[in-house]
Biopython code that builds the backbone (N, CA, C, O; Angstrom):
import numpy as np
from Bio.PDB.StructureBuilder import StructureBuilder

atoms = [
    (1, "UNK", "N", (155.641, 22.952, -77.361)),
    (1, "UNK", "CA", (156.222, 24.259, -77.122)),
    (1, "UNK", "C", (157.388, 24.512, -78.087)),
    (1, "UNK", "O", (157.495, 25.633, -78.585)),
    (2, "UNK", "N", (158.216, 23.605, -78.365)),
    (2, "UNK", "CA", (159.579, 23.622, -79.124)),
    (2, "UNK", "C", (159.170, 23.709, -80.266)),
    (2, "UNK", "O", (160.085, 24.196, -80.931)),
    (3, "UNK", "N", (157.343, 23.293, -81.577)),
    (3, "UNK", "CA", (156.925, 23.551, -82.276)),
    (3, "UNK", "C", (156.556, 24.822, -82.856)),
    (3, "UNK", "O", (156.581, 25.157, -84.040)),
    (4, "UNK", "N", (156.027, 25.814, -81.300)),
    (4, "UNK", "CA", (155.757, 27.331, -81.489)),
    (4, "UNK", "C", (156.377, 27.998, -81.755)),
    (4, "UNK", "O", (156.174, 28.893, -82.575)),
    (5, "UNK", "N", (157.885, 27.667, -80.814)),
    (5, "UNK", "CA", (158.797, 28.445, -80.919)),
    (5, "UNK", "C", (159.711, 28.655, -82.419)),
    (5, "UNK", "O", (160.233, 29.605, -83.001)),
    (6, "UNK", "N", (159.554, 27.121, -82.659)),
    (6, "UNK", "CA", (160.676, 26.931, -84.292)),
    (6, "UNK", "C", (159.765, 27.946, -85.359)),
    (6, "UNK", "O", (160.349, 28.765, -86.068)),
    (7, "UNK", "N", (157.993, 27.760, -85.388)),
    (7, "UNK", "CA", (156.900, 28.226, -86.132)),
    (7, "UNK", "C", (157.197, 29.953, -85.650)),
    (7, "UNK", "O", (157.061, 30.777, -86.554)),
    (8, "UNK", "N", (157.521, 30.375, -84.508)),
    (8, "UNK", "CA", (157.680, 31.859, -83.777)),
    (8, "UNK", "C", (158.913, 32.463, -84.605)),
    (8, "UNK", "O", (158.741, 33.560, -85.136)),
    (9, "UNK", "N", (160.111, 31.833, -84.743)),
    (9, "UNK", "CA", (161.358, 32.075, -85.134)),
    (9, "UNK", "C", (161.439, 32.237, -86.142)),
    (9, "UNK", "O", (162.385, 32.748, -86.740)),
    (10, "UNK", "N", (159.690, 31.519, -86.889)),
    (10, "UNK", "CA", (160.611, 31.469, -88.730)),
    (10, "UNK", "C", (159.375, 32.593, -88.962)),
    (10, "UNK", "O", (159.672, 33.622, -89.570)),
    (11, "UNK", "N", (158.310, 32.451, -88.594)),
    (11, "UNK", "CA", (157.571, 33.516, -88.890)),
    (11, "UNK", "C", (157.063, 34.737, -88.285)),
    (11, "UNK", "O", (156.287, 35.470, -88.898)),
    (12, "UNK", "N", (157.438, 34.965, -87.194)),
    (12, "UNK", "CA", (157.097, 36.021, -86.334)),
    (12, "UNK", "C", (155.710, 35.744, -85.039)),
    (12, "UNK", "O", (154.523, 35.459, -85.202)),
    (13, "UNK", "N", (156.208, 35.889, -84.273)),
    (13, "UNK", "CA", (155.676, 35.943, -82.744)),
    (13, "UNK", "C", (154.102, 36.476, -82.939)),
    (13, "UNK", "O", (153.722, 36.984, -83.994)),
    (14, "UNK", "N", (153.221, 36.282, -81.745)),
    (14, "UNK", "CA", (151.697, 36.993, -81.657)),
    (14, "UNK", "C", (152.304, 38.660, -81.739)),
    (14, "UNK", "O", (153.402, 39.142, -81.462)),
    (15, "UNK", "N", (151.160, 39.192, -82.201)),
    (15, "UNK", "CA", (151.620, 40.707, -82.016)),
    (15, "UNK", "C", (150.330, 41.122, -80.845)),
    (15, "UNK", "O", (149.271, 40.558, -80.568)),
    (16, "UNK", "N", (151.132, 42.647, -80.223)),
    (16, "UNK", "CA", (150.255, 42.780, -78.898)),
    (16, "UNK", "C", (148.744, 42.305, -78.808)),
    (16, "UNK", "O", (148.259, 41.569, -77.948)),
    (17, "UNK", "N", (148.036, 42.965, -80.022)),
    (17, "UNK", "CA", (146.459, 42.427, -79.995)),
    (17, "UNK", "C", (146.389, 41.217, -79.797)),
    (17, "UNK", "O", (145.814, 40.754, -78.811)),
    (18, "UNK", "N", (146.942, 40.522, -80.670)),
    (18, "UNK", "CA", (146.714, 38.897, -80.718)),
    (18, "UNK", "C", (146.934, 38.162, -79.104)),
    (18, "UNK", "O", (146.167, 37.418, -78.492)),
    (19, "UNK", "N", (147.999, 38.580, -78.797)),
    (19, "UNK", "CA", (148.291, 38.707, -77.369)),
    (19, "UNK", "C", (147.341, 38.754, -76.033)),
    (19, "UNK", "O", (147.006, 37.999, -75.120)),
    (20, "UNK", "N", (147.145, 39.901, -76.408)),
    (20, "UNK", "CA", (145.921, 40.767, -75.320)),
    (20, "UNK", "C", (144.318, 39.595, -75.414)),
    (20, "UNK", "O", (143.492, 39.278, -74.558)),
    (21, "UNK", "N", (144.469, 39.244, -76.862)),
    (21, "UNK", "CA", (143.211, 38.249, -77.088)),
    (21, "UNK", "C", (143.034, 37.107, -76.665)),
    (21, "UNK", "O", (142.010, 36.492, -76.365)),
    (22, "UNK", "N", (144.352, 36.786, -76.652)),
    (22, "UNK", "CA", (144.447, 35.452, -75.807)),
    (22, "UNK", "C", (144.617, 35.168, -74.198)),
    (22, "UNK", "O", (144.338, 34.209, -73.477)),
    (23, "UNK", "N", (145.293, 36.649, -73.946)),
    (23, "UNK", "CA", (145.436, 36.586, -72.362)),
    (23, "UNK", "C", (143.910, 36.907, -71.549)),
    (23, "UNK", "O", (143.809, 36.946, -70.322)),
    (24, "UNK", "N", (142.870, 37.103, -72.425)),
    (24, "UNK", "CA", (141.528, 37.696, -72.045)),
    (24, "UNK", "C", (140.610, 36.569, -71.810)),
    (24, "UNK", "O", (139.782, 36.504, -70.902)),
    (25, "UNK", "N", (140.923, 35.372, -73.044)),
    (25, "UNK", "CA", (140.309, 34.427, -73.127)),
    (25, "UNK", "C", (139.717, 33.220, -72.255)),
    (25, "UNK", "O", (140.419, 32.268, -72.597)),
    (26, "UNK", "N", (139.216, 32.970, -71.741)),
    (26, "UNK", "CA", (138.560, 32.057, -71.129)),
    (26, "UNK", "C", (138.882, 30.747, -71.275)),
    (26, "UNK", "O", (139.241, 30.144, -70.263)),
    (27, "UNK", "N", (138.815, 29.996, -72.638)),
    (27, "UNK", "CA", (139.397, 28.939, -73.528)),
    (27, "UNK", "C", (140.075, 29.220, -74.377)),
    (27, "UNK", "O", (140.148, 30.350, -74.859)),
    (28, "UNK", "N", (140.678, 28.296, -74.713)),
    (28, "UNK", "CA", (141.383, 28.265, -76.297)),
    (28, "UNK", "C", (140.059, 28.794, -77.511)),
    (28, "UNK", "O", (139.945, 29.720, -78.313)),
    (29, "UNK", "N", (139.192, 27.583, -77.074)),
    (29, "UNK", "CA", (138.177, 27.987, -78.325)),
    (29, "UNK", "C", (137.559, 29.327, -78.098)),
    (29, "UNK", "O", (137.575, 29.836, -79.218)),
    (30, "UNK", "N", (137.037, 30.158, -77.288)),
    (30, "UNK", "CA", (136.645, 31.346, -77.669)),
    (30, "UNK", "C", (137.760, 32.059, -77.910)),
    (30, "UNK", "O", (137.510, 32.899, -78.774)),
    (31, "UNK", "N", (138.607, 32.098, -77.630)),
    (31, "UNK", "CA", (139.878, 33.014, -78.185)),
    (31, "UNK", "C", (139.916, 32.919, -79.746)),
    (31, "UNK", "O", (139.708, 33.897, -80.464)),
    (32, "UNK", "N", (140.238, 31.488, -80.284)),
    (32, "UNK", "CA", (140.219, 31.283, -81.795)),
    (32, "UNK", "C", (138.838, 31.898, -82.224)),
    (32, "UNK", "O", (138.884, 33.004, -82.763)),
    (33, "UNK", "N", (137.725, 31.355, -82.059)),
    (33, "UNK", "CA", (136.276, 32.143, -82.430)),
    (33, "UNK", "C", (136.598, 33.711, -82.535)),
    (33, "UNK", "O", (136.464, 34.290, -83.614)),
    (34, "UNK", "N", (137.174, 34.605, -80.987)),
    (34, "UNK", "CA", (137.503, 35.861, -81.256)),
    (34, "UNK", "C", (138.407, 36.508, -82.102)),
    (34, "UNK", "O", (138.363, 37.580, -82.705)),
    (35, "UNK", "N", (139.470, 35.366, -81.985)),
    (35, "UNK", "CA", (140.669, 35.789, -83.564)),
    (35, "UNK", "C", (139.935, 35.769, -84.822)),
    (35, "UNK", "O", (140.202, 36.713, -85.565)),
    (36, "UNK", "N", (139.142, 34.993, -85.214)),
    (36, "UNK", "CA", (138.936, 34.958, -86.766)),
    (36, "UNK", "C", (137.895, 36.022, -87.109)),
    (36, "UNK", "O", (137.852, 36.719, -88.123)),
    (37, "UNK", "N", (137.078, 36.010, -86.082)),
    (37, "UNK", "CA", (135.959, 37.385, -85.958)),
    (37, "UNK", "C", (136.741, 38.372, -86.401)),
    (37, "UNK", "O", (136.465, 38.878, -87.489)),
    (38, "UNK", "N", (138.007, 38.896, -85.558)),
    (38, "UNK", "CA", (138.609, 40.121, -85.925)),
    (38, "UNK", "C", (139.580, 39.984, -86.937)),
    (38, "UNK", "O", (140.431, 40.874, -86.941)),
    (39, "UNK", "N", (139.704, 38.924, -87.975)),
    (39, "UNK", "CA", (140.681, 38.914, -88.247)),
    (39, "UNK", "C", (139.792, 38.658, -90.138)),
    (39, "UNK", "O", (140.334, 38.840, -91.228)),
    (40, "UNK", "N", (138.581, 38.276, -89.901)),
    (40, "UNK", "CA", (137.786, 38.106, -90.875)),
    (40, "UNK", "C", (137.135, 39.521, -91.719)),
    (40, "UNK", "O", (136.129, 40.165, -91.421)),
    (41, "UNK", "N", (138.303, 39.784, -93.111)),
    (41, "UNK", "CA", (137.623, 41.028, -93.919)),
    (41, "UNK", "C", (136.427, 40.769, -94.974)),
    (41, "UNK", "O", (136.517, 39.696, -95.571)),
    (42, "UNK", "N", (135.590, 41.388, -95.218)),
    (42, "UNK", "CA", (134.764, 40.914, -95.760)),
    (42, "UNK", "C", (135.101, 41.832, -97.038)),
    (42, "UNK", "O", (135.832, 42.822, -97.041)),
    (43, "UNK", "N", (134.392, 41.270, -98.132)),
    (43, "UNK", "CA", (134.525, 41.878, -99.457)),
    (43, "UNK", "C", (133.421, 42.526, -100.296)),
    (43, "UNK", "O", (132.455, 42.097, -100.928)),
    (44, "UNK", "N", (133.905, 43.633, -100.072)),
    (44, "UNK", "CA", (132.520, 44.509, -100.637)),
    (44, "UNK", "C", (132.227, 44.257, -102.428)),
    (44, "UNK", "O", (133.117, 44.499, -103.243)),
    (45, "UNK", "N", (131.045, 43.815, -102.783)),
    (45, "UNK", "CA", (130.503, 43.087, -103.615)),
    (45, "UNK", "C", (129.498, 44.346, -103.951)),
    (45, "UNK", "O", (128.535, 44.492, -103.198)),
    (46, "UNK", "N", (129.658, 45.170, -104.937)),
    (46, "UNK", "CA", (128.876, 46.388, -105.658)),
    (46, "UNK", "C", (128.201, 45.405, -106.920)),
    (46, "UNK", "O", (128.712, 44.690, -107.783)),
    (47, "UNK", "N", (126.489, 45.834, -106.482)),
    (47, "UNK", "CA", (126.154, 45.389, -107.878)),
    (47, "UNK", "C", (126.523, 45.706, -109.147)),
    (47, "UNK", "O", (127.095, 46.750, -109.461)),
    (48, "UNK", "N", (126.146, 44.654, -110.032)),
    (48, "UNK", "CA", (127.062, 44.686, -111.367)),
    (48, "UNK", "C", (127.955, 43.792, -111.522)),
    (48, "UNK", "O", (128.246, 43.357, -112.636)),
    (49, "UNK", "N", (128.507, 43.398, -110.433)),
    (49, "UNK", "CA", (129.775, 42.945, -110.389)),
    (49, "UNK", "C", (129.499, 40.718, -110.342)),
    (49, "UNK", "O", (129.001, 39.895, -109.575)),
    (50, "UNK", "N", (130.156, 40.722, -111.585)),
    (50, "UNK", "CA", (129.660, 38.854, -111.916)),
    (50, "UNK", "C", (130.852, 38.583, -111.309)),
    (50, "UNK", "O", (131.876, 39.227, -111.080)),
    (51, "UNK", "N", (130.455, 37.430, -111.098)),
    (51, "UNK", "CA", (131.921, 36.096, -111.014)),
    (51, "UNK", "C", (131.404, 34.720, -110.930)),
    (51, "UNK", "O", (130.334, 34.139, -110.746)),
    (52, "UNK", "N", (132.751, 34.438, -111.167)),
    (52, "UNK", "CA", (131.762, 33.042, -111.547)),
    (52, "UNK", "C", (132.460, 31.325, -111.073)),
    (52, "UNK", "O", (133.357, 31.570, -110.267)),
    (53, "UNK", "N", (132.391, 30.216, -111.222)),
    (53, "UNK", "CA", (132.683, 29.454, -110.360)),
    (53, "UNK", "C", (132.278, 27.889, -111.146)),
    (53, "UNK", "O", (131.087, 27.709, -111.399)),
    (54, "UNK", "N", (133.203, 26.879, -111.486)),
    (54, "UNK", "CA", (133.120, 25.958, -112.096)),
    (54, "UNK", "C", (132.843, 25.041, -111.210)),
    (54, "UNK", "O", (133.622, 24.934, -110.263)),
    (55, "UNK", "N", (131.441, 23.977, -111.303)),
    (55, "UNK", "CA", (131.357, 23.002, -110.325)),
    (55, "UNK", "C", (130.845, 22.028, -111.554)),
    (55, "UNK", "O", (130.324, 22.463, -112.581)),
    (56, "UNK", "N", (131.107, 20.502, -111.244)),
    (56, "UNK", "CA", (131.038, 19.381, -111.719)),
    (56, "UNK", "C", (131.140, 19.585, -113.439)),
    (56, "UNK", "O", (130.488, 18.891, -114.219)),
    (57, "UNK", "N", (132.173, 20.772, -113.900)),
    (57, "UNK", "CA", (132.247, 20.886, -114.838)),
    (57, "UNK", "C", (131.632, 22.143, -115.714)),
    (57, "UNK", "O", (132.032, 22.584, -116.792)),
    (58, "UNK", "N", (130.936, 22.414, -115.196)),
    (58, "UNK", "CA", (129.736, 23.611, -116.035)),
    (58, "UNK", "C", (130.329, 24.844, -115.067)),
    (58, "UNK", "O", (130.575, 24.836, -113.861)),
    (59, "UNK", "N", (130.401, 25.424, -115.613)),
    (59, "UNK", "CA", (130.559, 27.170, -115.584)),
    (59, "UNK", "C", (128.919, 27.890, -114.960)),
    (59, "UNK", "O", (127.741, 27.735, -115.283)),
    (60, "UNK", "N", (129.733, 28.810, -113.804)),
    (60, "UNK", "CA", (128.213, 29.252, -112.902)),
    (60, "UNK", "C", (128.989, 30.577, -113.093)),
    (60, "UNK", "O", (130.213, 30.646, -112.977)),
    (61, "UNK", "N", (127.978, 31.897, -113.473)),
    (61, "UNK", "CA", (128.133, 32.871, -113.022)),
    (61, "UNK", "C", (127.048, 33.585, -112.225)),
    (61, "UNK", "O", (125.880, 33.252, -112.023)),
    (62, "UNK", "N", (127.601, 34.445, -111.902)),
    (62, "UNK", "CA", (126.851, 35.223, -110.527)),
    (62, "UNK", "C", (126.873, 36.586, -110.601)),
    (62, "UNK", "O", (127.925, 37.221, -110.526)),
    (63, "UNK", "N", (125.597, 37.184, -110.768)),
    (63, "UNK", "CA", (125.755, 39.068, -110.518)),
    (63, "UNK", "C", (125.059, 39.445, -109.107)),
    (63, "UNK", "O", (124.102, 39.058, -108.438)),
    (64, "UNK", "N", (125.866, 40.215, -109.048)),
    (64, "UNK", "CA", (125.536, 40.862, -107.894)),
    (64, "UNK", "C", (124.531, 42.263, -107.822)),
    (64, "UNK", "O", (124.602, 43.265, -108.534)),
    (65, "UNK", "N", (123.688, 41.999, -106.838)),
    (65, "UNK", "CA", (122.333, 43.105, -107.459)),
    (65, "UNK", "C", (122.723, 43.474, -106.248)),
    (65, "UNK", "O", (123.684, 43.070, -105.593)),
    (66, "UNK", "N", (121.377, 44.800, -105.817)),
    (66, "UNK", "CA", (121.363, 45.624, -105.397)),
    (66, "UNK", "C", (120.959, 44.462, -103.680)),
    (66, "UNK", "O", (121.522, 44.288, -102.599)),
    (67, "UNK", "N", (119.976, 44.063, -104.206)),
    (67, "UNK", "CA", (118.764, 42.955, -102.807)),
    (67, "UNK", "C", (119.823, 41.708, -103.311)),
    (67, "UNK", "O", (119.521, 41.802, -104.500)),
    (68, "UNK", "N", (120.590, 40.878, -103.297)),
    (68, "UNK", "CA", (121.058, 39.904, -103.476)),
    (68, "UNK", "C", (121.965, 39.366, -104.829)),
    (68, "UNK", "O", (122.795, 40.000, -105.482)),
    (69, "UNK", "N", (121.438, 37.799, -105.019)),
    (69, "UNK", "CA", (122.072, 37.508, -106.045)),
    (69, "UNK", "C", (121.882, 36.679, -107.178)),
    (69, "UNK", "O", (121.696, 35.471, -107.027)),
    (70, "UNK", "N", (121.909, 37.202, -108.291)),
    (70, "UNK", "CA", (121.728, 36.542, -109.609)),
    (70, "UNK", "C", (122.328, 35.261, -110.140)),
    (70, "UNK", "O", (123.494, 35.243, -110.533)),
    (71, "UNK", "N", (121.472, 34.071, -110.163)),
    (71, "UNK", "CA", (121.772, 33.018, -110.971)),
    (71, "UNK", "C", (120.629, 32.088, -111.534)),
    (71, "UNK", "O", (119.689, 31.528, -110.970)),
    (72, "UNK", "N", (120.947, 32.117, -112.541)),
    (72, "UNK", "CA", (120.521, 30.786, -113.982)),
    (72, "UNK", "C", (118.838, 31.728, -113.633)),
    (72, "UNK", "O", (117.907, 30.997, -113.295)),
    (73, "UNK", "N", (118.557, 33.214, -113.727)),
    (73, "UNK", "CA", (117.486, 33.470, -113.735)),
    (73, "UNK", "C", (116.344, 33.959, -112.226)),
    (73, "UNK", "O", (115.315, 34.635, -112.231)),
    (74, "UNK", "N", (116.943, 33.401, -111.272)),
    (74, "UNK", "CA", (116.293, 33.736, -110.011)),
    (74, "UNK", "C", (117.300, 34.951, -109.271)),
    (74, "UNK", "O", (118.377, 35.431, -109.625)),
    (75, "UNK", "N", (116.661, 35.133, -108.408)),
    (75, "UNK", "CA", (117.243, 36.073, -107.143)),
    (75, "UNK", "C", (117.293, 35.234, -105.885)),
    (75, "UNK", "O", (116.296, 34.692, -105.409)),
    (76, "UNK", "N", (118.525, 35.157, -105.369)),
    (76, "UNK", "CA", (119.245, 34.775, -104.142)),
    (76, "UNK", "C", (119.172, 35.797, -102.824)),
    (76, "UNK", "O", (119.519, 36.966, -102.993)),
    (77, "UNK", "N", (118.839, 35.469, -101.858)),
    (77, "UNK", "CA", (119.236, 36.712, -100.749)),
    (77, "UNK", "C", (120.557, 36.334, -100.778)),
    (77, "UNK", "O", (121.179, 37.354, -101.073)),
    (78, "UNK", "N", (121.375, 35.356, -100.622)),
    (78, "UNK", "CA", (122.945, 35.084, -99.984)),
    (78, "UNK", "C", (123.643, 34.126, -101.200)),
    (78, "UNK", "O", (122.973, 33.665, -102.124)),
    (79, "UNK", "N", (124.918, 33.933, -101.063)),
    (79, "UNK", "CA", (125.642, 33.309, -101.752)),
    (79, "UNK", "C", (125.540, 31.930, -101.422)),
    (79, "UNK", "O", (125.744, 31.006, -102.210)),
    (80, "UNK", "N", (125.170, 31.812, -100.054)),
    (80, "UNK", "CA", (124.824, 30.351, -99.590)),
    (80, "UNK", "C", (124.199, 29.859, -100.043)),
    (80, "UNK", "O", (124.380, 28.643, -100.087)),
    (81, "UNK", "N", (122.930, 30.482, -100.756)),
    (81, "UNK", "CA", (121.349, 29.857, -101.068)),
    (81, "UNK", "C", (121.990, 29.571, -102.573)),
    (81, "UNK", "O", (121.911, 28.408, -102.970)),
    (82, "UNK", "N", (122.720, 30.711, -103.575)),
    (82, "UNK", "CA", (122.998, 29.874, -104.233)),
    (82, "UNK", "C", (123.927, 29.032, -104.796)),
    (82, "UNK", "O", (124.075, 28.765, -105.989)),
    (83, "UNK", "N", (124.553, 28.627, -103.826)),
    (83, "UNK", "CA", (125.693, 27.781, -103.619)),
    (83, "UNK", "C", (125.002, 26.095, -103.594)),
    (83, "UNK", "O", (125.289, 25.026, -104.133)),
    (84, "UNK", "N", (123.689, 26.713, -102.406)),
    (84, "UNK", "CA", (123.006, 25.301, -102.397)),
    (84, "UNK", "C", (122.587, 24.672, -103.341)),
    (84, "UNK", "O", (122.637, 23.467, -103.590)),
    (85, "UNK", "N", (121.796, 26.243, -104.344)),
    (85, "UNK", "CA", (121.286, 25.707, -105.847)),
    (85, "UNK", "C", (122.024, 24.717, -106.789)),
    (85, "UNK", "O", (121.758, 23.595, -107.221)),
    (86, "UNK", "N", (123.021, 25.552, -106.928)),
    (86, "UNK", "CA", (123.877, 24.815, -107.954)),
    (86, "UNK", "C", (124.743, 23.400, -106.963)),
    (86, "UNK", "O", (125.138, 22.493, -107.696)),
    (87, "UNK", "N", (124.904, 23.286, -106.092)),
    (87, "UNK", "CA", (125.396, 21.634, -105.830)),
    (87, "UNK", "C", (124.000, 20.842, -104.821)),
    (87, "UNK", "O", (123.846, 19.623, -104.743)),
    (88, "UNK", "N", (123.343, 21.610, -104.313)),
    (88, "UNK", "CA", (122.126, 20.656, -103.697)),
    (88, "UNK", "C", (122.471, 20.230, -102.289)),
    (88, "UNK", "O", (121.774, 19.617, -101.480)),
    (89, "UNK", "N", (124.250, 20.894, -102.129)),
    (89, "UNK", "CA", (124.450, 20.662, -100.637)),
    (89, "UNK", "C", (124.914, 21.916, -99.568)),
    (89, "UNK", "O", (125.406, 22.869, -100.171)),
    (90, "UNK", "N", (124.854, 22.046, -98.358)),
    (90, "UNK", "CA", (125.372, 23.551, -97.863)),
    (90, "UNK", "C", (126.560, 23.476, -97.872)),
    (90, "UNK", "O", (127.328, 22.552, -97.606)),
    (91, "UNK", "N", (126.750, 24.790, -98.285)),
    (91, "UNK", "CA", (127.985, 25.606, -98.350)),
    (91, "UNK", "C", (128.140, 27.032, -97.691)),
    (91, "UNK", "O", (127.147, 27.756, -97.611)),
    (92, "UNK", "N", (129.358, 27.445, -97.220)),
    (92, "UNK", "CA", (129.256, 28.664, -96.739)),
    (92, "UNK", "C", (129.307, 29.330, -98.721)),
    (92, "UNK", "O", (129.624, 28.696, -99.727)),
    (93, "UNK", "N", (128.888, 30.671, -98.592)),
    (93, "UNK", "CA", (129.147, 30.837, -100.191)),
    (93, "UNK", "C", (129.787, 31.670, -100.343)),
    (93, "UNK", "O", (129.847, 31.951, -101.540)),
    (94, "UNK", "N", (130.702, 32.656, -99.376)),
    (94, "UNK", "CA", (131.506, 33.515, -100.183)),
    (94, "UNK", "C", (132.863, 32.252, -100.006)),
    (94, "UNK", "O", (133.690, 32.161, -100.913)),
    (95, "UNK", "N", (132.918, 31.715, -99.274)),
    (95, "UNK", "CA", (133.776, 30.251, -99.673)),
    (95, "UNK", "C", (133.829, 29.062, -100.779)),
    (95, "UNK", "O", (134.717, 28.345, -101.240)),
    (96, "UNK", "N", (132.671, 29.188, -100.939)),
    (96, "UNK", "CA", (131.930, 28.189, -102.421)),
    (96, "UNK", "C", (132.942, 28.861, -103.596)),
    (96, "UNK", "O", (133.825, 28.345, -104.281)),
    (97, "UNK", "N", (132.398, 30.302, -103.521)),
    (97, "UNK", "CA", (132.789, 31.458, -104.891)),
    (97, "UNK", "C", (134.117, 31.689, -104.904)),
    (97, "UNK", "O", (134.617, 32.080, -105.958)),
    (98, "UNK", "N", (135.034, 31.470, -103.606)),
    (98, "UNK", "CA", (136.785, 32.009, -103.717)),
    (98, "UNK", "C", (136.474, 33.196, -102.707)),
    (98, "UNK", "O", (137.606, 33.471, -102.308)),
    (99, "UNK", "N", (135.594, 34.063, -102.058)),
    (99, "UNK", "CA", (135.476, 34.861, -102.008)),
    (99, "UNK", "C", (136.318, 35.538, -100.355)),
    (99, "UNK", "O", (136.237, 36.610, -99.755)),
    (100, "UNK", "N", (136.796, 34.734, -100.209)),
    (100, "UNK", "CA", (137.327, 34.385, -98.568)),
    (100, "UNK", "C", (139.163, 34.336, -98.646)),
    (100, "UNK", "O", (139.947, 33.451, -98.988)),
    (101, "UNK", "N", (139.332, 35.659, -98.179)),
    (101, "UNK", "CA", (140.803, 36.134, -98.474)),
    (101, "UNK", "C", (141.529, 34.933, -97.935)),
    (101, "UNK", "O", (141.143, 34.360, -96.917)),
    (102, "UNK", "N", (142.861, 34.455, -98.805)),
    (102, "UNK", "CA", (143.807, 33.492, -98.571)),
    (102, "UNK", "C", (144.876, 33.827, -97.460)),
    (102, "UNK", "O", (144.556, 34.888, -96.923)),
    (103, "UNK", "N", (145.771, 33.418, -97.046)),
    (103, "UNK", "CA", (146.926, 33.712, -96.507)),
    (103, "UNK", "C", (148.078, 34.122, -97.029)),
    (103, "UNK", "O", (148.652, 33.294, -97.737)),
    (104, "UNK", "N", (148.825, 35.652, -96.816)),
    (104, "UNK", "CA", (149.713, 36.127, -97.646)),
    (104, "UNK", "C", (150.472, 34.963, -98.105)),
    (104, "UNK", "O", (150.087, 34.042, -97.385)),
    (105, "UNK", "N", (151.428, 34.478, -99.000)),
    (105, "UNK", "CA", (152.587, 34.217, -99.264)),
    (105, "UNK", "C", (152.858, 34.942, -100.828)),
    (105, "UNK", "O", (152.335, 35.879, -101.431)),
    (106, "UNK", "N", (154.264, 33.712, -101.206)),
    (106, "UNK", "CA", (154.869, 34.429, -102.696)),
    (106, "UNK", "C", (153.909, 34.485, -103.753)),
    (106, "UNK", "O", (153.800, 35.370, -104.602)),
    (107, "UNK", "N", (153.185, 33.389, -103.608)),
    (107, "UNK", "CA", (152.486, 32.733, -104.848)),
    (107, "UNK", "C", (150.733, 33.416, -104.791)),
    (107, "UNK", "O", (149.815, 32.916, -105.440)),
    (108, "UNK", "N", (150.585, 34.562, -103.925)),
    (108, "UNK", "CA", (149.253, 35.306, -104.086)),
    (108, "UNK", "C", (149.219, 35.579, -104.868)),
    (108, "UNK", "O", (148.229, 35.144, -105.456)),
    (109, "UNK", "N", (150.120, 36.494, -105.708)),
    (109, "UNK", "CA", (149.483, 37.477, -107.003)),
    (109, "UNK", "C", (149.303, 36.398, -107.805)),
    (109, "UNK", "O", (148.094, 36.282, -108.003)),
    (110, "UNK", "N", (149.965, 35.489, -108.404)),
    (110, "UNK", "CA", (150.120, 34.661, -108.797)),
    (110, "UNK", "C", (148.210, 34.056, -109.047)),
    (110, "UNK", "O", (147.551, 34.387, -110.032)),
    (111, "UNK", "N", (147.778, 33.341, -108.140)),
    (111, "UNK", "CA", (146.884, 32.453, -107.745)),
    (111, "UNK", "C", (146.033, 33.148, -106.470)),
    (111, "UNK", "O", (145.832, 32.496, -105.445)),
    (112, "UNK", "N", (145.551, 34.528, -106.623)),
    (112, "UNK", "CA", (144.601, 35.034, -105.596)),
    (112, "UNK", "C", (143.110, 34.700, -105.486)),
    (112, "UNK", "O", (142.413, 34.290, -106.414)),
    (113, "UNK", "N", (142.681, 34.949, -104.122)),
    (113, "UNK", "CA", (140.995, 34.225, -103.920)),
    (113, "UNK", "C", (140.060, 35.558, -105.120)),
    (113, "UNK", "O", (138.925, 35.733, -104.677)),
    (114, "UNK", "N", (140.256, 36.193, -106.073)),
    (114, "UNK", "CA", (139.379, 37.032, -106.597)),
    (114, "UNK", "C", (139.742, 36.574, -107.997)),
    (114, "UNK", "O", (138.869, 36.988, -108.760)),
    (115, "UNK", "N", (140.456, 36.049, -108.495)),
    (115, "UNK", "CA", (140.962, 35.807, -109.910)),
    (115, "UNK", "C", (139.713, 35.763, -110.719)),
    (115, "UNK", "O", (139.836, 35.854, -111.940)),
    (116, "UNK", "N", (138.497, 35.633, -110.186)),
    (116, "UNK", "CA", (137.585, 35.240, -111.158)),
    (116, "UNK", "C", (136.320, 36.298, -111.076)),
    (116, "UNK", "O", (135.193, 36.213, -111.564)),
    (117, "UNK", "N", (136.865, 37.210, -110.366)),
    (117, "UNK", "CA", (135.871, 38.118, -110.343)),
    (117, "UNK", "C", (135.801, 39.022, -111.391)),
    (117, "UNK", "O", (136.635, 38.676, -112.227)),
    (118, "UNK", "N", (135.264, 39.919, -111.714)),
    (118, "UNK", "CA", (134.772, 40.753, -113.085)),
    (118, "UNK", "C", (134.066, 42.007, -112.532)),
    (118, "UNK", "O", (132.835, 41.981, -112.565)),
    (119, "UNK", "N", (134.550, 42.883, -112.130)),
    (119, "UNK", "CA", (133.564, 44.208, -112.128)),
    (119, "UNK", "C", (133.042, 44.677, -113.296)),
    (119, "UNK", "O", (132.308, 45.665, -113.292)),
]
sb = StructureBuilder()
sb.init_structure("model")
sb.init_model(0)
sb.init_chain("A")
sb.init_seg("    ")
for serial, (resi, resn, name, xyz) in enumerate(atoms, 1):
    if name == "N":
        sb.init_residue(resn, " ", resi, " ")
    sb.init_atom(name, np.array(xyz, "f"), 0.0, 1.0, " ", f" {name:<3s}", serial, name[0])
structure = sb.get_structure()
């Protein structure tokens, strides 16, 4: 409790929603499941639009089509599938790519989850 509070003091308290979400909750864990649901923006990805993503050294880029997604020549329905391609193991893939907004601080502009995107 004396952890929340020091973490409450330096950064600011639940706000009402967050609140209301937790006082609704059943468990801890569906509450967290319901926080990230609502708290999860997704990033609108217009075809055309490459980016790209360095794994075991080699440079991957990625376009984004109309039905899915472009790499080394095939069509992807999801970023997952080709996330799998290029390492052979699962991945969520707008996480693979950066594509999964960070947590504000100083050093965002700096070092943001899109740096490598290209419209």
């Amino acid at each position: 409790m004396v952890a929340y509070r020091l973490q409450a003091d330096r950064y600011g308290d639940l706000d009402d929603e967050n609140r209301r979400l937790l006082d609704h909750s059943e468990t801890p864990e569906k509450a967290a499941r319901r926080a990230l649901g609502s708290t999860r923006r997704s990033i609108e990805l217009r075809p055309g639009t490459v980016f790209s993503r360095e794994w075991n050294g080699q440079m991957h880029q990625v376009t984004v089509l109309a039905n899915g997604f472009a790499w080394n020549g095939k069509t992807y329905p999801s970023l997952s599938k080709v996330a799998f391609a290029i390492t052979g193991g699962r991945w969520n893939g707008p996480r693979f790519f950066g594509l999964r907004e960070c947590p504000r601080h100083e050093d965002h502009d700096k070092v943001g989850p899109l740096r490598d995107l290209h419209p």
